[in-house]
N, C-alpha and C positions, 0 to 999 in steps of 0.2 A: 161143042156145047149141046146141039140139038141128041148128040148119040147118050149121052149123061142124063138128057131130061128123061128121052125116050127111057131109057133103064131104069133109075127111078122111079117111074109110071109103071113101067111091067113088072117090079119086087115091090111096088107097096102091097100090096095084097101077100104074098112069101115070104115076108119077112120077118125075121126074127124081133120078136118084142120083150120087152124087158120090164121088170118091177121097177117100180120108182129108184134112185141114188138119191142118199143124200150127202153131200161132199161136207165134210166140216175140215176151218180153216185152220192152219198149219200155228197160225201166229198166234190163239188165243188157247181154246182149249185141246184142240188135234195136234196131230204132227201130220208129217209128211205124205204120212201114207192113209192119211183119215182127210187128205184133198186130192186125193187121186183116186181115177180110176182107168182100168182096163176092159174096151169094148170088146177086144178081140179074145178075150179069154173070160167076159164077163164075172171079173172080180175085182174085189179091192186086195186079194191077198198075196203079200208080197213075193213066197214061196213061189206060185203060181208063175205071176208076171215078170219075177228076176229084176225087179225094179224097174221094167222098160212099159209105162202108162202111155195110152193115148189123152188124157187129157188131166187138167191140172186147173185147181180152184184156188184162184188167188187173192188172200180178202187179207184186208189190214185197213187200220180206221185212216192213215194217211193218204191212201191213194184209192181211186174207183176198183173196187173188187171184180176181175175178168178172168177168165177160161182163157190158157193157153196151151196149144196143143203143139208145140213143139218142143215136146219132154227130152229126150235126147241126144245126141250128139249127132248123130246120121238121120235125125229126125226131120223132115221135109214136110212136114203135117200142116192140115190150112184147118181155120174155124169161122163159119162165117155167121153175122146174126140175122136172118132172116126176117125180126119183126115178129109182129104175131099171128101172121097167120104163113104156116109153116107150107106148104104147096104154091102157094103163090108166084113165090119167090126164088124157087128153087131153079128158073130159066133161065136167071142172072148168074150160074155160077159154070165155070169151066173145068171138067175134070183133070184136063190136059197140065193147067196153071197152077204152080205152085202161089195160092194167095196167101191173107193173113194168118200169124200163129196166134194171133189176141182175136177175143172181141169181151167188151164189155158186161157184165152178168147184169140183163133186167129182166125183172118179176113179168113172167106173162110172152116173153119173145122165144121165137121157137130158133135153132142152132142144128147147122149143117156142118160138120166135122169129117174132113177128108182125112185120113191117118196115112201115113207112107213112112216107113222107115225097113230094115233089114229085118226086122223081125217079122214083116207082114204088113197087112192093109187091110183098113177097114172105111167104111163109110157110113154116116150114123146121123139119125134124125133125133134131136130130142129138144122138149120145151122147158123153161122154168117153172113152175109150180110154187115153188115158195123159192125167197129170198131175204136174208137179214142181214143187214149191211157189217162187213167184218166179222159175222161168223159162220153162216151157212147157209148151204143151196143145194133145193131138193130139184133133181131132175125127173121128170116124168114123159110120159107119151115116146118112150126109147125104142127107136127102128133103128136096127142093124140093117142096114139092105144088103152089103154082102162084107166078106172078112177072107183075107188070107191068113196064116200063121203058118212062119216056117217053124223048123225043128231045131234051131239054131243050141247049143250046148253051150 
């Protein structure tokens, strides 16, 4: 745990930042591919990412709307919510352990997303910004700290 804090400390400053996302839900006016996105190739386009997303926005009026990152089949991916203040909190998390693939989407709480699957790995800091219960959710303050991508065909 302490080797993950350390790294995190040493890429926040290197690391890759990103423009806002905003995820729209699958179930009202989006589909599938207008609640996902791809850190590791930084797009929603599906050409791109071959349909293999790191994470996935899940709103519907029946149930609490949550971020689940194991997209998948070989997908091993963790999400965690950190609350709102996003450094804090980041001591509590193990890179070693595969943890949760949910966490619940609320306005204002910042989201650590470990990505692991055959395609690659990535590691990703980002806060909510805006959220509207069963339709969308803009992510902001987005830190790639680092990413693999294989070449996979």
């Amino acid at each position: 745990m302490k080797k993950l804090i350390l790294a995190l400390v040493m890429v926040l400053g290197a690391a890759a930042q990103a423009e806002d996302i905003a995820l729209i839900s699958r179930y009202n006016i989006g589909n599938y591919h207008t609640a996902t996105y791809s850190f590791r190739k930084m797009t929603a386009d599906v050409n791109l990412t071959r349909n293999n997303w790191d994470v996935l926005f899940e709103a519907r009026a029946d149930f609490n709307d949550f971020f689940e990152g194991d997209t998948v089949t070989d997908d091993r991916s963790s999400i965690y919510d950190l609350g709102p203040v996003c450094k804090d909190a980041i001591s509590k998390i193990s890179a070693n352990e595969v943890g949760p693939s949910r966490a619940n989407v609320i306005e204002g709480n910042c989201y650590l997303l470990i990505v692991r699957d055959s395609d690659g790995t990535a590691t990703v800091l980002f806060k909510v910004k805006k959220h509207v219960k069963s339709l969308m959710v803009v992510l902001s303050d987005i830190i790639v700290l680092n990413k693999t991508v294989t070449n996979r065909q």
